[in-house]
C-alpha positions in Angstrom: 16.8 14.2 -6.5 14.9 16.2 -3.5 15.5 16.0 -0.1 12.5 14.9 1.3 11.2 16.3 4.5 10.9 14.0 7.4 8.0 14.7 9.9 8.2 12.6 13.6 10.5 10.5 11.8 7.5 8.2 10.9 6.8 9.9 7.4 8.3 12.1 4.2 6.4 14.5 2.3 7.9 15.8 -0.9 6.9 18.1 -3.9 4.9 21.1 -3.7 3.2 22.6 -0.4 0.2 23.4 -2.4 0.0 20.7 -5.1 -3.2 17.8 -4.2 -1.1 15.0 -2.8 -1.1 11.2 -2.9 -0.5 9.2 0.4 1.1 5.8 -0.4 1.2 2.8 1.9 3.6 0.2 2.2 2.6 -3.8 2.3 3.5 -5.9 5.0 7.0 -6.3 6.8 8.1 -3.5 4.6 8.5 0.5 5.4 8.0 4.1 3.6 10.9 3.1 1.4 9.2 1.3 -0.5 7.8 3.9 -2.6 11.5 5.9 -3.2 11.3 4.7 -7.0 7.7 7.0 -7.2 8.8 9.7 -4.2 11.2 11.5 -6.6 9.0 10.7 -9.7 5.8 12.3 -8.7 6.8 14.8 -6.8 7.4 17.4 -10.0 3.0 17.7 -9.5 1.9 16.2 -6.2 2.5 16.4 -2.5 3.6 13.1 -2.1 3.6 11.2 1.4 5.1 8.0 1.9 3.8 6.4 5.6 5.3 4.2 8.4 2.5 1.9 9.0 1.8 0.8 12.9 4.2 -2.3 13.2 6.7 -1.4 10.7 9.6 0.5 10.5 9.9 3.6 13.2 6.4 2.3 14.6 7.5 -1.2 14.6 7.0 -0.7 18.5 3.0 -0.1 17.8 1.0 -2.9 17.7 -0.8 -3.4 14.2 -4.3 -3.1 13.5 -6.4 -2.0 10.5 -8.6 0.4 12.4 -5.5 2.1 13.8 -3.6 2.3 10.6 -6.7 3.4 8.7 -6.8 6.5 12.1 -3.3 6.9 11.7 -3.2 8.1 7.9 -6.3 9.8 8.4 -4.9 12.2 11.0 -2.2 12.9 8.4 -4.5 13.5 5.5 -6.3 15.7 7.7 -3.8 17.8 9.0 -0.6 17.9 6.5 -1.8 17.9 3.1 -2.8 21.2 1.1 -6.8 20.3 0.3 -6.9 17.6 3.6 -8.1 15.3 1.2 -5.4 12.7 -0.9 -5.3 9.9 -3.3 -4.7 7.0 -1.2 -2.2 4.2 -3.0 -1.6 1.1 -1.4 0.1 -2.0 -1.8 -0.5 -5.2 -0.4 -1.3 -4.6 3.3 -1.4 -1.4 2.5 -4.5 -1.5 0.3 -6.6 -3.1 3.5 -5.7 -0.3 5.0 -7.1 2.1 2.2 -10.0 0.6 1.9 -10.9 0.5 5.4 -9.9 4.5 5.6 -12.0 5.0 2.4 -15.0 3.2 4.6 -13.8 5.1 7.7 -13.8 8.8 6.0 -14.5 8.9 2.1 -14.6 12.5 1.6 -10.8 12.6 2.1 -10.4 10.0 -0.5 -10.9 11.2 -3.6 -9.6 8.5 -5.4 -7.8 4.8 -4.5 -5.0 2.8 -6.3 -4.5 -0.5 -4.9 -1.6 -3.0 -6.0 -1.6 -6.5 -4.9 -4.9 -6.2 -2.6 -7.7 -8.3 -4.3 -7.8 -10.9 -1.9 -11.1 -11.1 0.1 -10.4 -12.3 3.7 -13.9 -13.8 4.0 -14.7 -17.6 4.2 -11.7 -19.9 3.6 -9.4 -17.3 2.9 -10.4 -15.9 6.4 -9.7 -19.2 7.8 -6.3 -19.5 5.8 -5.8 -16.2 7.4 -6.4 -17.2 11.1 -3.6 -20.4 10.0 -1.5 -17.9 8.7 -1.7 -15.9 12.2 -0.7 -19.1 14.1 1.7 -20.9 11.6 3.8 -17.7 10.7 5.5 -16.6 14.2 6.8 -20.0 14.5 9.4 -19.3 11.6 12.5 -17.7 12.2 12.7 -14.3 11.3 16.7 -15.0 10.4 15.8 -17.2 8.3 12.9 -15.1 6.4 15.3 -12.1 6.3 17.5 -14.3 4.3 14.9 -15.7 2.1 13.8 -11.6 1.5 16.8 -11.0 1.0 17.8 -13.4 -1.9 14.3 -12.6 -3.4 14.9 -8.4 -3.6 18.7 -9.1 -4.8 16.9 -11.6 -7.8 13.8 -9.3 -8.7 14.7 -5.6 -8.4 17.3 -3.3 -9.7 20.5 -3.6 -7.0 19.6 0.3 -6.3 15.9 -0.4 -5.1 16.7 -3.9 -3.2 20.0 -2.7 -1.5 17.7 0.2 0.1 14.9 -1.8 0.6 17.0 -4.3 3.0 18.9 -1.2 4.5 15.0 -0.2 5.4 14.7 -3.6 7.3 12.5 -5.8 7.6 9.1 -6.1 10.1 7.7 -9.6 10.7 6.4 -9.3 14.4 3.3 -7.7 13.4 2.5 -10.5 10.9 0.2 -12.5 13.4 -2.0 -9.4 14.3 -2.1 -8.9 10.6 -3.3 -12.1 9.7 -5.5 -11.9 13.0 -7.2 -8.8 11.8 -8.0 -9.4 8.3 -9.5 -12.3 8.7 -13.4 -12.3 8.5 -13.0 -8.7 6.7 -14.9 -8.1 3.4 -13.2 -6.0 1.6 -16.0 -6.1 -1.5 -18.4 -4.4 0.5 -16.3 -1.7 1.6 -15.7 -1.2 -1.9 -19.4 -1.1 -3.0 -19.6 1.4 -0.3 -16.8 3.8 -1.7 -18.2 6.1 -4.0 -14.8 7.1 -5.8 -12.6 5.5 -8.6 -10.6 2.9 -7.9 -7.4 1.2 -9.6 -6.5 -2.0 -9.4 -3.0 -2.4 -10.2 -1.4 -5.5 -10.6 1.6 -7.7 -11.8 0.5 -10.3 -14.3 3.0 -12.9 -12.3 0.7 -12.0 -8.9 -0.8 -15.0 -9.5 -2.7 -15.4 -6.1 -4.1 -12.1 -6.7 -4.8 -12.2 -10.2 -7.3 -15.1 -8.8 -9.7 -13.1 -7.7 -8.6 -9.7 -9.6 -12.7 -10.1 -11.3 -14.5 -10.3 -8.1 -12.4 -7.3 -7.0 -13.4 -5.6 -10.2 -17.4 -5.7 -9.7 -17.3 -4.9 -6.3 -16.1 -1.4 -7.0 -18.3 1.1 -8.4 -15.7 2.9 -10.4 -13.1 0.8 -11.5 -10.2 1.0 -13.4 -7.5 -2.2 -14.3 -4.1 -1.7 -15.6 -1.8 -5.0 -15.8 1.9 -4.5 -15.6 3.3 -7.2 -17.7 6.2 -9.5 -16.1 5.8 -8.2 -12.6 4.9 -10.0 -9.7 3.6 -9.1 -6.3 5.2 -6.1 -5.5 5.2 -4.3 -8.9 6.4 -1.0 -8.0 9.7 -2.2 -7.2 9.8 -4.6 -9.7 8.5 -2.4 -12.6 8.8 1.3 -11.3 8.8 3.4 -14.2 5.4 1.8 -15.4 3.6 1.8 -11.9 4.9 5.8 -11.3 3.1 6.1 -15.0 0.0 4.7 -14.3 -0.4 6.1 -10.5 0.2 9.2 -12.7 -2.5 8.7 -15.2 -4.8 8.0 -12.4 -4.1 11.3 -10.5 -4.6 13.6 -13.6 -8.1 11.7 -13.7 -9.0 12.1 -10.0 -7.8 15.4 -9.2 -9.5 16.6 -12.4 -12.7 15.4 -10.9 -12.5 17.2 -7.4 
């Protein structure tokens, strides 16, 4: 495996200086190391940066907001990839957060991959979002670091979850989260987005799965790959198969620009 380079201590790039590069983003109360199964992977034909999102991991002492993160990523697109433009893969949270950078500056985005993000935050799921905000500091973050815990032991390979809960994990920023999506429609930042987009998701991600067709039409260039058995977080879950198809899906973007 390569040694990744670490840059501020808030991000690694790996593989080639002058390869096009894809920027992956983590979901909530996770961190970078998240995408270790695909760093390694990917890196034999892509840049590939992995990102600390505002809230989480070393910028856990940021406060979170999608604007921010979406400025944050497009700083480092901008100023440490080869072509300053990247494919933008995002899980969970961190779809929101490439959609609204895709919004915010599409020509560096030549293509997006989003796992887990279908959900669109506006009428009742905006106001299940505004609950959320309020009913989710009042748990104990022990006690949800347990329950995380149990669940990555259960789902993942003991390589991945033993380095995911070594990562640690980030609940503090879960109200702003909550706060922030709500009221956000994330269909008509997709019908604004010019490029391809994957949606990539675990046939057990049942709440997103929900809405996966809605999601679909909004975007102008779609593309849907299912991994079969996985659930939310699908690139921990089913690695080898999300690396593949974040693979197929860079041959077809970079082909294009």
């Amino acid at each position: 495996m390569s040694t990744p380079q670490t840059f501020d201590n808030t991000y690694d790039a790996i593989g080639p200086m002058r390869a096009p590069a894809i920027v992956f983003l983590h979901g909530a109360t996770a961190t970078r190391k998240q995408w270790m199964p695909q760093f390694d992977a990917l890196s034999d034909a892509y840049r590939v940066i992995a990102v600390d999102l505002p809230g989480h991991g070393e910028l856990a002492h940021e406060r979170f907001t999608l604007d921010g993160a979406a400025a944050r990523v497009e700083q480092i697109i901008r100023e440490r990839t080869p072509y300053k433009c990247a494919l933008v893969v995002g899980h969970s949270l961190g779809g929101y957060v490439a959609m609204t950078l895709a919004q915010r500056a599409p020509a560096i985005v030549p293509g997006l991959a989003l796992a887990g993000a279908a959900i669109n935050f506006t009428g009742l799921m905006g106001t299940m979002s505004r609950m959320n905000a309020a009913l989710f500091p009042l748990f104990p973050q022990k006690w949800l670091a347990g329950e995380n815990t149990r669940m990555m032991r259960r789902l993942f390979k003991p390589e991945i979850a033993e380095a995911q809960i070594e990562a640690g994990y980030f609940f503090k920023p879960a109200g702003d989260i909550y706060r922030d999506l709500a009221g956000r429609d994330f269909h008509a930042l997709l019908r604004a987005y010019p490029g391809p987009t994957l949606v990539l998701d675990g046939t057990k991600d049942w709440q997103n799965l929900r809405y996966e067709k809605a999601f679909l039409a909004a975007a102008q260039h779609p593309t849907l790959v299912h991994l079969h058995g996985a659930g939310h977080v699908s690139n921990l879950e089913m690695p080898e198969d999300f690396t593949d198809a974040v693979r197929r899906f860079a041959a077809q973007v970079f082909d294009q620009v």
